[in-house]
Structures are given as structure tokens and as C-alpha cells.
TITORDREN-561601 format. One record per residue (C-alpha): residue in one letter; x, y, z. Coordinates in steps of 0.1 Angstrom, whole numbers. Layout:
N
guti r:a | X:X | Y:Y | Z:Z;
...
END
This chain:
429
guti r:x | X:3329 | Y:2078 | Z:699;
guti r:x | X:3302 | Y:2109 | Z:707;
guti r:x | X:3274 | Y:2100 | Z:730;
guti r:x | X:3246 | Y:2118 | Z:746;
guti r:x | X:3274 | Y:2113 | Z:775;
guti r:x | X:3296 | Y:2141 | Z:759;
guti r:x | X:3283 | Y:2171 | Z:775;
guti r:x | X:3308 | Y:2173 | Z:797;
guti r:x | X:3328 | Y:2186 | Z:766;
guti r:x | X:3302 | Y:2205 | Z:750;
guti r:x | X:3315 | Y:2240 | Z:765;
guti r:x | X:3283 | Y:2261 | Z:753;
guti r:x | X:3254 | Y:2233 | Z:761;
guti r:x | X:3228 | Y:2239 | Z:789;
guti r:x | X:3207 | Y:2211 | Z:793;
guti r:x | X:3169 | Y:2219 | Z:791;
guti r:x | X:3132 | Y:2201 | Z:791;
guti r:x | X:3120 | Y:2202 | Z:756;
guti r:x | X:3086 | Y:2180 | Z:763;
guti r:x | X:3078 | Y:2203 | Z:790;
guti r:x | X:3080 | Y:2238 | Z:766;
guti r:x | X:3113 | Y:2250 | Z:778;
guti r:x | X:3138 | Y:2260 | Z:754;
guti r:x | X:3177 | Y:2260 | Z:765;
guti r:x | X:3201 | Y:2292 | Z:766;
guti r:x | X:3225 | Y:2283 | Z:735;
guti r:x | X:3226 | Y:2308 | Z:707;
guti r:x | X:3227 | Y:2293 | Z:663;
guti r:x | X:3266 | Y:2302 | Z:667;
guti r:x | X:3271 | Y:2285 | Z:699;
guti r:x | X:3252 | Y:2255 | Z:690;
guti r:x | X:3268 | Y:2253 | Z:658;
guti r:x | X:3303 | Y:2252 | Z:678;
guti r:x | X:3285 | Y:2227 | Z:697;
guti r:x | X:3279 | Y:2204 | Z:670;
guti r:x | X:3310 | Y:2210 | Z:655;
guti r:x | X:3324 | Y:2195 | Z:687;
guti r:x | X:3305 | Y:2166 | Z:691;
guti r:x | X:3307 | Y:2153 | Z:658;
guti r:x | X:3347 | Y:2161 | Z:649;
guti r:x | X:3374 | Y:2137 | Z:667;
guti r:x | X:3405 | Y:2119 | Z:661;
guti r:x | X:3386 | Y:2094 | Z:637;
guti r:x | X:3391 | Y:2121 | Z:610;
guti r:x | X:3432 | Y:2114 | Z:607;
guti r:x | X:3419 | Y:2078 | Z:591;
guti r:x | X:3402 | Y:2090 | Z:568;
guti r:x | X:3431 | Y:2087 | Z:542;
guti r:x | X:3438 | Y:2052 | Z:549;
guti r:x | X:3399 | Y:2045 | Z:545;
guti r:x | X:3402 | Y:2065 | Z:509;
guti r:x | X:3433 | Y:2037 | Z:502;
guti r:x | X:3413 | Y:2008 | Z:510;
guti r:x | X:3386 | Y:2021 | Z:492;
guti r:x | X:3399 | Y:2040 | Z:458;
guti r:x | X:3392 | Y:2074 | Z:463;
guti r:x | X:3361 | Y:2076 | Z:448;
guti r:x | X:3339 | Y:2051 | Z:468;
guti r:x | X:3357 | Y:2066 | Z:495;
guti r:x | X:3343 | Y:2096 | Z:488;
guti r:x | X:3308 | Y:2086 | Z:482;
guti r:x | X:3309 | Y:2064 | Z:515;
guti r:x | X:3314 | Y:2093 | Z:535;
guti r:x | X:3287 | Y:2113 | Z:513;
guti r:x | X:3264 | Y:2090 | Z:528;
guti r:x | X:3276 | Y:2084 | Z:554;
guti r:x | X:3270 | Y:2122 | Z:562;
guti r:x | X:3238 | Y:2123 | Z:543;
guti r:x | X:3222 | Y:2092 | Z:564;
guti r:x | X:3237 | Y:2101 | Z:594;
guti r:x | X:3221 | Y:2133 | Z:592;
guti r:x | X:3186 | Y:2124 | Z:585;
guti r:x | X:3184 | Y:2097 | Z:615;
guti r:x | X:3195 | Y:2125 | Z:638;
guti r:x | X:3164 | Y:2142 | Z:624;
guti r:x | X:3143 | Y:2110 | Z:632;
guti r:x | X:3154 | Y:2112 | Z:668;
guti r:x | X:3140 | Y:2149 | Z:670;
guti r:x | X:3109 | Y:2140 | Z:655;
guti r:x | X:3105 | Y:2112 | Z:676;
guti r:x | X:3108 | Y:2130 | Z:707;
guti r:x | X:3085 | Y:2160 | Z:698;
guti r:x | X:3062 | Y:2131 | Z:688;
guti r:x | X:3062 | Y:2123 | Z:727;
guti r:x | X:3063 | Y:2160 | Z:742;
guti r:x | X:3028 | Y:2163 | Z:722;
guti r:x | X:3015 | Y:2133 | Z:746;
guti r:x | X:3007 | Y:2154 | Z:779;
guti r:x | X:3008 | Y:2120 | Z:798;
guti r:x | X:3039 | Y:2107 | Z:783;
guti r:x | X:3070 | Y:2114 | Z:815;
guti r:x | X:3100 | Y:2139 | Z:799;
guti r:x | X:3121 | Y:2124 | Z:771;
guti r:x | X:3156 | Y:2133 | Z:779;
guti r:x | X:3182 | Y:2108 | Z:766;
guti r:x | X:3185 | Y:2087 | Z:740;
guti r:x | X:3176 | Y:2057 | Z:766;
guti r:x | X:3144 | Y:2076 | Z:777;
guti r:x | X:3133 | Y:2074 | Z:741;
guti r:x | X:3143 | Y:2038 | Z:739;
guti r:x | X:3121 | Y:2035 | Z:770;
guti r:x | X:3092 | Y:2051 | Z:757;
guti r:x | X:3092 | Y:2031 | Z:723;
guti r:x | X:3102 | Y:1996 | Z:734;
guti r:x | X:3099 | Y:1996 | Z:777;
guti r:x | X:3130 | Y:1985 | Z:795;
guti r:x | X:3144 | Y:1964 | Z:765;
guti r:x | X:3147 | Y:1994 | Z:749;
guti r:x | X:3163 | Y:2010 | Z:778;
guti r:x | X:3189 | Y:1984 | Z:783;
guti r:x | X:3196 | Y:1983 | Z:745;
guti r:x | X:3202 | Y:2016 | Z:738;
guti r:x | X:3226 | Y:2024 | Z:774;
guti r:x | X:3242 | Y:1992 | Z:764;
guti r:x | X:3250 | Y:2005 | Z:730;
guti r:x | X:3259 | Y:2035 | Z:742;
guti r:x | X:3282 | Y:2018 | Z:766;
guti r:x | X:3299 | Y:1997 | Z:742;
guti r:x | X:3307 | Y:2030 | Z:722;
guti r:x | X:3321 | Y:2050 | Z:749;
guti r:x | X:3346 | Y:2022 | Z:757;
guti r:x | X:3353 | Y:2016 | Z:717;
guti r:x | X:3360 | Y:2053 | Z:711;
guti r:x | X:3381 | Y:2053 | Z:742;
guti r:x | X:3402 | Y:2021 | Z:738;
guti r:x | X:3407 | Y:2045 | Z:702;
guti r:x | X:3424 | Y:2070 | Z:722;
guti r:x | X:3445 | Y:2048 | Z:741;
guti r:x | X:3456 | Y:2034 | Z:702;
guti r:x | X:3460 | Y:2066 | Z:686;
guti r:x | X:3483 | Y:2079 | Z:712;
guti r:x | X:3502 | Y:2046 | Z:718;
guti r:x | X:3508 | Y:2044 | Z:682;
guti r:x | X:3518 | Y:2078 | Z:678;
guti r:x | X:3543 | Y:2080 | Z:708;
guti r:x | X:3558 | Y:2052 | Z:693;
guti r:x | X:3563 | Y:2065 | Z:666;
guti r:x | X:3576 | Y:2097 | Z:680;
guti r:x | X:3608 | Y:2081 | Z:698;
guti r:x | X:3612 | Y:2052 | Z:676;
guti r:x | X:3642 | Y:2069 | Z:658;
guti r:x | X:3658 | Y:2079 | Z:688;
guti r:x | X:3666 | Y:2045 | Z:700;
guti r:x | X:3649 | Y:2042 | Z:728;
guti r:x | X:3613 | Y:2036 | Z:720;
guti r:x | X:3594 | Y:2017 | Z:739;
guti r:x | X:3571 | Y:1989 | Z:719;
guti r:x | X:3532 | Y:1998 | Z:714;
guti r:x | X:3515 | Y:1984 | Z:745;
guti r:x | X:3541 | Y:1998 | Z:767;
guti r:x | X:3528 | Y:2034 | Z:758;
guti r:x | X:3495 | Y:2027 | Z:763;
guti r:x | X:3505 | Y:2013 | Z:803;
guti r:x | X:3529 | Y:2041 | Z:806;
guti r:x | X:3495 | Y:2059 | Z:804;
guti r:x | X:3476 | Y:2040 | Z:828;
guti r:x | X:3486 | Y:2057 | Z:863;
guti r:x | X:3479 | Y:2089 | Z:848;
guti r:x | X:3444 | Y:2082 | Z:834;
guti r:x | X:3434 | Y:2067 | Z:867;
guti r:x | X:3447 | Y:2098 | Z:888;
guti r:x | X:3431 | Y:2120 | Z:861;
guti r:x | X:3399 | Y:2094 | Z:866;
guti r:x | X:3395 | Y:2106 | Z:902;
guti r:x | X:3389 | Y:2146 | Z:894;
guti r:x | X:3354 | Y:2148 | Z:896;
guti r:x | X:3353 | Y:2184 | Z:882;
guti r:x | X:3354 | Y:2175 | Z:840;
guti r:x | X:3348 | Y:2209 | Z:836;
guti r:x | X:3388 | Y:2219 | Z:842;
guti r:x | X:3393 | Y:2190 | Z:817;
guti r:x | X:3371 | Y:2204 | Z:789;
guti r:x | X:3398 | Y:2232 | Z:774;
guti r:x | X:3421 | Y:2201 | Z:765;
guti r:x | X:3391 | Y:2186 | Z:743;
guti r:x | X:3396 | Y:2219 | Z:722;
guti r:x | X:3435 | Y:2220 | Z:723;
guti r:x | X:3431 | Y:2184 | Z:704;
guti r:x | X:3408 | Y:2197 | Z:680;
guti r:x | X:3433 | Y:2225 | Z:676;
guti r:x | X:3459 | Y:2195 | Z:670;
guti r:x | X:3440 | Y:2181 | Z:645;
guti r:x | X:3429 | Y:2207 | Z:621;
guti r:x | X:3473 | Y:2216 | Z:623;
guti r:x | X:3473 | Y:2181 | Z:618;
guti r:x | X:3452 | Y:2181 | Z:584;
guti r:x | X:3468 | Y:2216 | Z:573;
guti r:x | X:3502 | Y:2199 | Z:572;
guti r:x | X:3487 | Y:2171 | Z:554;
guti r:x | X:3471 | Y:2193 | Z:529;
guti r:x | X:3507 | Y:2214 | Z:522;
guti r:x | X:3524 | Y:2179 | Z:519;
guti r:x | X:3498 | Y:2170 | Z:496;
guti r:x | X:3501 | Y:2204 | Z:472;
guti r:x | X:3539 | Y:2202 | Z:478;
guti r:x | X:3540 | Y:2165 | Z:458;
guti r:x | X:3515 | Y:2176 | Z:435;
guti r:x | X:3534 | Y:2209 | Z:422;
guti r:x | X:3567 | Y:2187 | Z:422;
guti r:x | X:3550 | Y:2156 | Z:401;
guti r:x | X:3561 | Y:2131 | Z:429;
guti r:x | X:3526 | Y:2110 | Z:420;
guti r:x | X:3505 | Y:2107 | Z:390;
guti r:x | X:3470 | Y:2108 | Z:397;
guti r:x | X:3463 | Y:2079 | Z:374;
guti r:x | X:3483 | Y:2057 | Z:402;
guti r:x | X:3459 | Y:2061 | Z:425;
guti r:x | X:3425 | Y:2034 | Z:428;
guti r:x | X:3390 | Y:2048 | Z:425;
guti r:x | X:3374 | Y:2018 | Z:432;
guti r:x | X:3391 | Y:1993 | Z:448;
guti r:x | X:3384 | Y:1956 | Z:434;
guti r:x | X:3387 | Y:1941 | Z:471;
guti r:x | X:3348 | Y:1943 | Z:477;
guti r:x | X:3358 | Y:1938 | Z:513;
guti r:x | X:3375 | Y:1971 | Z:511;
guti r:x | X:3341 | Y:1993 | Z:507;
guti r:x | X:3325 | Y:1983 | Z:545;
guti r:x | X:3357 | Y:1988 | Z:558;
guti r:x | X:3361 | Y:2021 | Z:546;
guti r:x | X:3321 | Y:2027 | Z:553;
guti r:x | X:3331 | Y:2017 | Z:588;
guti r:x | X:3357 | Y:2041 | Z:599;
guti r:x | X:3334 | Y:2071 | Z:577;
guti r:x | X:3306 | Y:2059 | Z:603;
guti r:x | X:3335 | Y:2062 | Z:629;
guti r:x | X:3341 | Y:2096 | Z:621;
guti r:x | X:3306 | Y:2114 | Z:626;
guti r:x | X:3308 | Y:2111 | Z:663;
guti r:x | X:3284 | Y:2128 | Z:691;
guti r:x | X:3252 | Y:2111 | Z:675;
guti r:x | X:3236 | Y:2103 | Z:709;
guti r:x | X:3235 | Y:2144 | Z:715;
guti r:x | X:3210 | Y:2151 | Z:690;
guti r:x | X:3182 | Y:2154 | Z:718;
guti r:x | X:3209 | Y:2175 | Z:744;
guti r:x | X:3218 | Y:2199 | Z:711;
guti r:x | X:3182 | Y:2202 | Z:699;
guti r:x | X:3168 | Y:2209 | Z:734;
guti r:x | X:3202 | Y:2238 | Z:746;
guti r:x | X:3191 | Y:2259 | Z:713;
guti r:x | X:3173 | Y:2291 | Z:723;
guti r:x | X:3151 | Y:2290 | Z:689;
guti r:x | X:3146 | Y:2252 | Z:684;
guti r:x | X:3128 | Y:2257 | Z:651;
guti r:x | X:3162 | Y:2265 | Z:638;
guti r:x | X:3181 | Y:2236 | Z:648;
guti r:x | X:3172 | Y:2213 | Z:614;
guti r:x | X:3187 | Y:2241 | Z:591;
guti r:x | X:3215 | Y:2245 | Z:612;
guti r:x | X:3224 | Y:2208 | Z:620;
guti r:x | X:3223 | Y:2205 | Z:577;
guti r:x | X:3245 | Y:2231 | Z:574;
guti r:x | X:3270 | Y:2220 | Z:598;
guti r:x | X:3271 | Y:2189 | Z:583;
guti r:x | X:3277 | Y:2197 | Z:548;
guti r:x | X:3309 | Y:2219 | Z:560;
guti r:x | X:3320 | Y:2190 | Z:578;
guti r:x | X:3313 | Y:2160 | Z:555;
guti r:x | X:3331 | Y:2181 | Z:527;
guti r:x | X:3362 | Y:2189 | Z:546;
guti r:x | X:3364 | Y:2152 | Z:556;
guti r:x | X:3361 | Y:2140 | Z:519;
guti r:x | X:3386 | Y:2165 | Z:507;
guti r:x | X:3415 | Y:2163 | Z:538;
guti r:x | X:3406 | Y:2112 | Z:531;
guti r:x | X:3411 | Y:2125 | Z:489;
guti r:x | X:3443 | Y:2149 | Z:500;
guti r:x | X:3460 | Y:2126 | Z:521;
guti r:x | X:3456 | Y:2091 | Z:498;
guti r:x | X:3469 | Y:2111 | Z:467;
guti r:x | X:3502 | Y:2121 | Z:491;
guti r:x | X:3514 | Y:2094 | Z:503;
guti r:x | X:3490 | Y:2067 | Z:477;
guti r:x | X:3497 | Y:2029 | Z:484;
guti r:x | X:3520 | Y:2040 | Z:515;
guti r:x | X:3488 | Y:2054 | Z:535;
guti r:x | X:3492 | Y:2044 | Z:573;
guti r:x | X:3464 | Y:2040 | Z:596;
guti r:x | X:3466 | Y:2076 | Z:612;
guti r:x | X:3480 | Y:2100 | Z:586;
guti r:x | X:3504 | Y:2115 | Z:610;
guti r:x | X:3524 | Y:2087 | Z:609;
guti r:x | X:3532 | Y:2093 | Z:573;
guti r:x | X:3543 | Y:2133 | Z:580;
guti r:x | X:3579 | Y:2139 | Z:576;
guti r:x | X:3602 | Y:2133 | Z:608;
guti r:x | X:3607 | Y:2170 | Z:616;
guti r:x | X:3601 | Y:2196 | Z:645;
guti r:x | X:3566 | Y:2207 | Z:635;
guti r:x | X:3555 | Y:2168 | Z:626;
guti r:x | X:3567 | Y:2159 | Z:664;
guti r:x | X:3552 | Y:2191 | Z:676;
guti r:x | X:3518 | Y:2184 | Z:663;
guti r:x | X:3517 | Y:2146 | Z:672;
guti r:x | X:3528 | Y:2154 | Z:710;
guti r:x | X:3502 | Y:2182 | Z:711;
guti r:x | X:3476 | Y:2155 | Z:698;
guti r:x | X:3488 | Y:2127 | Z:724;
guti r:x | X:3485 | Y:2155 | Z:753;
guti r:x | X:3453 | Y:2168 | Z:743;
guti r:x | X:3439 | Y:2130 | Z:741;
guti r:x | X:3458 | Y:2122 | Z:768;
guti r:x | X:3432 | Y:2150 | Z:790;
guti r:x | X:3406 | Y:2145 | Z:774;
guti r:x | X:3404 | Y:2103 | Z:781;
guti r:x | X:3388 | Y:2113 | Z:813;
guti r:x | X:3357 | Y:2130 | Z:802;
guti r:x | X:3354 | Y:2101 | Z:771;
guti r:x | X:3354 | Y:2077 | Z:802;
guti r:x | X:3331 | Y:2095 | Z:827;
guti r:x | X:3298 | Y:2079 | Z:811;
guti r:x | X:3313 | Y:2048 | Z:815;
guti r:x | X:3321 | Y:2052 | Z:854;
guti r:x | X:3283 | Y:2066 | Z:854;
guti r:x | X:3273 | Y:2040 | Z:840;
guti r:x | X:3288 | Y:2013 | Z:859;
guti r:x | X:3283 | Y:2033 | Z:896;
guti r:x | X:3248 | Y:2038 | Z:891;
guti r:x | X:3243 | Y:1998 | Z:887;
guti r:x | X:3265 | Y:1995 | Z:917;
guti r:x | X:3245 | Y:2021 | Z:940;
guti r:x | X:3212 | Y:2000 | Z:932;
guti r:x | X:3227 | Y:1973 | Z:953;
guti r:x | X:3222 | Y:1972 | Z:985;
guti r:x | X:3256 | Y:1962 | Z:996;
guti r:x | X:3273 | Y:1990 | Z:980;
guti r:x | X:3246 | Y:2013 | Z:995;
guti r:x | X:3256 | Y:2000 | Z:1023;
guti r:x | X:3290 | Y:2003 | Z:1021;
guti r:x | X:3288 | Y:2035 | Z:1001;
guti r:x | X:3269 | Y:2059 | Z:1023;
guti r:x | X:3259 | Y:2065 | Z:1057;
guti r:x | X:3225 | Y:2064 | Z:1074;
guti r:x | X:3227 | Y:2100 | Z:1068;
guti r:x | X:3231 | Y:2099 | Z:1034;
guti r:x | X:3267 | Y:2112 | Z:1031;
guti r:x | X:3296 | Y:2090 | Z:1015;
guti r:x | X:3319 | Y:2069 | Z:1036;
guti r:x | X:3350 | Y:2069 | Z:1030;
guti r:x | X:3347 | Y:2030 | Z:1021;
guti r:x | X:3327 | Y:2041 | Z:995;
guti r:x | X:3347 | Y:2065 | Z:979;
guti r:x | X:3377 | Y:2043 | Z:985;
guti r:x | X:3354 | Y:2015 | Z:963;
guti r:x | X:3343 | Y:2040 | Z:936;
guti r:x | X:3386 | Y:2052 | Z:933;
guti r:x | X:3391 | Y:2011 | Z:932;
guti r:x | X:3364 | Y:2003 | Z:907;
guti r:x | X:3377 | Y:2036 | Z:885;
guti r:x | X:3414 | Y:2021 | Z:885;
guti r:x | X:3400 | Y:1989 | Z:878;
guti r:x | X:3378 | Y:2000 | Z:844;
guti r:x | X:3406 | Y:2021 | Z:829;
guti r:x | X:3435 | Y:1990 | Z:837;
guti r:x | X:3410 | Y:1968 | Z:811;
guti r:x | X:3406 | Y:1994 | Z:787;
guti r:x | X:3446 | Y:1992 | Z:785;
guti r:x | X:3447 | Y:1954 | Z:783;
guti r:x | X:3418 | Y:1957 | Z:757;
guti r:x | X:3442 | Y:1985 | Z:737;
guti r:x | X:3473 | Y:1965 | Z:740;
guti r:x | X:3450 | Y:1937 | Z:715;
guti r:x | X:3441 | Y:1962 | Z:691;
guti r:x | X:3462 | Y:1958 | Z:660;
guti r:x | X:3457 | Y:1993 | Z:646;
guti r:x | X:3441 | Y:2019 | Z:648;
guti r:x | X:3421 | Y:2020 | Z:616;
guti r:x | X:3408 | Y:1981 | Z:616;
guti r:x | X:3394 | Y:1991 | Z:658;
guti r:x | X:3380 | Y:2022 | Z:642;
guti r:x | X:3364 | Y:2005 | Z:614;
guti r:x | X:3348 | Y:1979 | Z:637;
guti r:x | X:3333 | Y:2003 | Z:659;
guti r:x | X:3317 | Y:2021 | Z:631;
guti r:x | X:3303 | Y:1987 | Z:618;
guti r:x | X:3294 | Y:1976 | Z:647;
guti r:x | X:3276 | Y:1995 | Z:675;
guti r:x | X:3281 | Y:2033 | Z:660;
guti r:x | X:3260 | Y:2019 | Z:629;
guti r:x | X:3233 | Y:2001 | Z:656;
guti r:x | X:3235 | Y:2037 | Z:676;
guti r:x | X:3234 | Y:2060 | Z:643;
guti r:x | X:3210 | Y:2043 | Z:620;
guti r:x | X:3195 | Y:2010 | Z:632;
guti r:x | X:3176 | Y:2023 | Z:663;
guti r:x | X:3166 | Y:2057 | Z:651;
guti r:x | X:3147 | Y:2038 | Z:621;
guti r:x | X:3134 | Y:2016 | Z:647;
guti r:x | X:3119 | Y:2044 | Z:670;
guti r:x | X:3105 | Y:2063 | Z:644;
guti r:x | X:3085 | Y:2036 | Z:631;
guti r:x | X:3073 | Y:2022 | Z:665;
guti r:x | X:3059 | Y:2063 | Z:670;
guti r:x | X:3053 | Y:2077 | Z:642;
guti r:x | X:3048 | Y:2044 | Z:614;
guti r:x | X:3013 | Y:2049 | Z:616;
guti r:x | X:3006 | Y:2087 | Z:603;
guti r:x | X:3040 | Y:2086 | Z:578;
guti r:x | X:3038 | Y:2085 | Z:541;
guti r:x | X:3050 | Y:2051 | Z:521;
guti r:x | X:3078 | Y:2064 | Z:508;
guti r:x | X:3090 | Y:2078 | Z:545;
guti r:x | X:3080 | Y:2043 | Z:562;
guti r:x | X:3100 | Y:2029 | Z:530;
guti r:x | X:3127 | Y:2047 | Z:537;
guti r:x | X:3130 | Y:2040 | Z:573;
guti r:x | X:3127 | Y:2005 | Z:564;
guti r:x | X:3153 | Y:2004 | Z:541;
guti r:x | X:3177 | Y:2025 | Z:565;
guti r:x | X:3169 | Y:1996 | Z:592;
guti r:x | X:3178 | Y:1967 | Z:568;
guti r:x | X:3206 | Y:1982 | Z:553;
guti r:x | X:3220 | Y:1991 | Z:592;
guti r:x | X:3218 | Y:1955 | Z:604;
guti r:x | X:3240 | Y:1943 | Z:569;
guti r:x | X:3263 | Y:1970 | Z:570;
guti r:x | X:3271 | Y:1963 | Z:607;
guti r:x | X:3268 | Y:1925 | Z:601;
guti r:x | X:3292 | Y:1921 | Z:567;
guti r:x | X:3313 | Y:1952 | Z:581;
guti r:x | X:3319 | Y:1937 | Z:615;
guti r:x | X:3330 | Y:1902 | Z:596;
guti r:x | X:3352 | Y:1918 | Z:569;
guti r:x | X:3369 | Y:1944 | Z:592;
guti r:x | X:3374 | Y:1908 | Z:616;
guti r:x | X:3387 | Y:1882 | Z:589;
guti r:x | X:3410 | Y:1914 | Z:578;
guti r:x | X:3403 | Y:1935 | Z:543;
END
């Protein structure tokens, strides 16, 4: 669901010009919380249920690579931009669609932002599901629960007056209150966990390593993919570093924290609750104070920080709007300044967006098959497919065979892992 879009909930990242020598402001320990940030998100609390359909051991080894290759493409994008700050003539690399520019013109341009599009709207149509789900869940044994899509349009007035703040920055504490929610989250999974293990509620010989459903292993790869979020702010992260030259080290040591707390919390929660796994592990917790506590802290952390995971998307669709010249027009003045037509249009067309991301969630079966078919689909295009394909359009040429090799095998496997993931996680596992 991360995107070069996130910055708005990077607290610590200053944006700066790598191609033209400049470094940014950010300090190893604030990029580090930086990456932590970008990468980390709700798609962690379905891990467990990707370890069920899995067996616990190809789950774990999907997300092993899944780290490991997820990882080394973000290295590819780095290279390939300091492959084009070398070119004096070559205009500033930026974005991940500058690059996409630079290797392959304005298909590359359109293919990337539309990527990155498609993203942003999966990973928020996820939050609308996770916290639909989850209030459901929440009131369901008081009686007087509401059904699944009436959540998510219980939501929808709030989203779209939240939509209309055009300062993110007040918005961006609530992205760290749900990260707060979810490592309580996976600390009461983990207790629940030791708390059947020391009372012999399971046998470990009950639960699969390897499932025999061969459709189960890309589904699981999917929602692993899923999980490592915030792969379009390589170049941002790389670029806000005061000593650059650090960023590789720091980047691999950041991700093997994070890749091995994910395998251990997908291995902790499948052995708890084993065939009875749900989708989003909090739906499995116990019905008590601090289970409800953690799942409305969760919701209302989401629930603020839908905004900001929308933002790119409003960007997005504006900036194709003000290259009109209607909505120029209509949006501003011969001065320049906005008319209040035009802000009334960019409220409507705000309003409008976030009402079909609820219809859209309302569809959505569950949250782990959505997440899964993300992951397969454009996260795996975004995160493996296009890096491969940019660093062999720059830099094929002057690289070894075994690194060209490699890239190539990265691109092929990319394009069947989204193609028989995206059919499996469709048909159903």
C-alpha cells in the first residue's frame, strides 16, 4: 500500500535533489524510523492466515524472499537513478515515474503512475476492509451490529470531511497511533500464543508445513508482497539521508529486523489459533476489554490515517483535471487564484472518489484474498517487475552476466507470480 505518495506520513523525510549533489537533512536513526514507517502497515495482522494457507514453513520462506527480493530491487532503483545523476544532461530524477520517464519516455511515465495509482486505491479499499471487518466484529455480540458494508458507509461522510483538510500534516500522528495498535496488536497475539503453548492446547505436529494445495503458496506469496509496503519511497528515503553512502547498509538492516518479526508474529499466530486462523488475526483474540480496546484503537487510527493513504490519489486525479482547459477555466481566475467553483468541484470530485472506494469495499470478500491480490498483482509489478526492467534498459550494458541473469530472472518470475497469483487468489485457494 506504500508509495512514493507516502511522504505525507513520513514524519522525519525532507525531500532533496540527489542528481543535482544535494543531500537531504535526515539523520541513520531518523531514516531508519522512516523506513520503518513506510514499509510496516496493517498487512502484517494477515500474516497468520497466510502461514495457514501456506504450512508454516513455506510461509516462512515466502516472506524470506519476499524480504530478500524486495530488498535488492529497492537497491536497483537507487542504482538506476545514480546511473542518471552521472548524465549532466539527463533533467532531475525525482519519482519513481521520472525514472520510468527516463528509461522508457511517457509509456513509462503512464505505467508506473498508473501502477502506483492502482496501489494507493488497493491498499486503501484495505483499510476501508480491515476496519469494516473489525467493527463488526466489535459489536456483533452486543446485538446490534450492523452487517459488513454498512460499517464501511457509516465511514464514508467522515472520510470525505476528513478528505477536505488540506493540511496532512495534523493527520500524520494518527499514522503512528496505528502502528502503535499494531505492535499491541501482535504482543497480545504472541502472549496468546505462549499461553496455549505452556498449557498444551495444540501439538505442534497439527500444524501444516507445507500445504498440499499448490494454490496456497502464491496466495500466501501475495499477501507477504502485501506486507512490505512504502516500495515507491526508495528514491524519497535515499535522497532525505544526510550521508547517502549509508543508506544500502541501513536499508539491509532494517529489513532483516522487519522480515524476521514478520515471520515469527505469521509462525506465532498460525500455531495459536492453527486451522481456525481468520483473515486479520484480531478477529481470533479473545472477546475481552483489552481485545476491543486494541481493535477500536486500530479502526481509529486507520480511520485518520485513510486521508493521507488517499491524498496521491486526489493528486493524481486533479492534476489530470487542471490540464483541461475547462477545469482551468472553471478552477481559477484570470489571476490565477481559485474560484470558488473550483474548489466547490475539487470538494465534489473528492466525495465522489472516496463514495467508490466504499462501493468497491463493500465487494471485497475478505480481507486477506484483497490483500493477496494486491500483492500479486500491481505491488509485485511496482516491487519487482519494473525495477528489473529499469535497471536493464540503464545499466544492462556495463553489468556482469550473472547480475543481467538475475535481473532477468527477477523480471520473469514477477510477471508469473503476479499472473498465477492474481488467477489463484481470483478462482479462490
Amino acid at each position: 500500500m506504500g508509495t512514493e505518495y507516502k511522504e505525507s506520513t513520513v514524519p522525519f523525510l525532507e525531500s532533496s535533489s540527489s542528481s543535482s549533489g544535494r543531500t537531504g537533512s535526515a539523520s541513520s536513526i531518523q531514516t531508519l524510523g522512516n523506513i520503518i514507517v513506510s514499509i510496516v502497515g496493517t498487512g502484517i495482522l494477515g500474516l497468520p492466515f497466510a502461514f495457514k494457507i501456506a504450512g508454516w514453513f513455506a510461509g516462512s520462506v515466502g516472506v524470506l524472499v519476499a524480504g530478500i527480493a524486495t530488498y535488492y530491487c529497492m537497491l536497483l532503483l537507487v542504482q538506476c537513478r545514480d546511473k542518471q545523476a552521472s548524465e549532466e544532461l539527463t533533467p532531475e530524477t525525482k519519482t519513481y515515474g521520472d525514472l520510468g520517464y527516463e528509461c522508457m519516455g511517457n509509456t513509462g511515465r503512464y505505467l508506473t503512475e498508473f501502477l502506483i495509482f492502482t496501489s494507493q486505491c488497493g491498499g486503501s479499499v484495505a483499510y476501508l476492509v480491515f476496519i469494516g471487518q473489525n467493527l463488526s466484529s466489535i459489536f456483533k455480540s452486543t446485538g446490534h451490529g450492523l452487517n459488513f458494508s454498512s460499517y464501511i458507509f457509516l465511514l464514508v461522510p467522515i472520510e470525505i470531511a476528513l478528505s477536505w483538510i488540506n493540511s496532512l500534516s495534523a493527520l500524520a500522528p494518527f499514522s503512528i497511533f496505528a502502528d502503535v495498535c499494531n505492535m499491541l496488536a501482535m504482543a497480545i497475539v504472541v502472549k496468546e500464543d505462549v499461553e496455549k503453548v505452556i498449557s498444551g492446547e495444540f501439538k505442534f505436529s497439527d500444524r501444516t508445513a507445507i500445504t498440499s494445495n499448490i494454490g496456497g503458496l502464491p496466495f500466501a506469496g501475495g499477501m507477504a508482497v502485501f506486507c512490505f509496503e512504502g516500495f515507491g519511497m526508495t528514491l524519497a528515503l535515499e535522497a532525505s539521508m544526510t550521508e547517502r553512502g549509508r543508506f544500502s547498509s541501513l536499508l539491509a538492516k532494517a529489513f532483516t529486523g522487519i522480515t524476521l518479526v514478520y515471520v515469527l508474529f505469521g509462525f506465532s499466530g498460525y500455531m495459536a489459533y492453527g486451522d481456525q486462523t481468520k483473515d486479520i488475526i484480531t478477529l481470533n483474540l479473545p472477546h475481552n476489554w483489552s481485545t476491543i480496546a486494541v481493535q477500536i484503537g486500530l479502526c481509529l487510527g486507520l480511520m485518520f490515517t485513510f486521508p493521507i493513504m488517499v491524498h496521491p490519489i486526489h493528486e493524481i486525479v486533479e492534476g489530470k483535471l487542471e490540464n483541461s482547459g475547462w477545469y482551468q477555466k472553471l478552477h481559477c481566475n484570470d489571476g490565477g487564484i481559485a474560484t470558488r467553483v473550483g474548489k466547490f468541484g475539487r470538494y465534489v470530485s473528492r466525495a465522489i472518489l472516496i463514495v467508490m472506494l466504499a462501493v468497491l469495499a463493500s465487494f471485497v470478500p475478505g480481507f486477506g484474498m484483497f490483500a493477496s491480490l494486491v500483492g500479486s498483482t500491481v505491488c509485485a509489478l511496482i516491487s519487482f517487475v519494473l525495477p528489473a526492467t529499469f535497471h536493464l534498459i540503464l545499466l544492462g550494458p556495463s553489468l556482469h552476466f550473472w547480475r543481467r541473469a538475475l535481473d532477468y530472472c527477477i523480471l520473469i518470475c514477477g510477471l508469473l507470480f503476479a499472473g498465477y497469483g492474481t488467477y489463484n487468489t481470483v478462482v479462490g485457494v
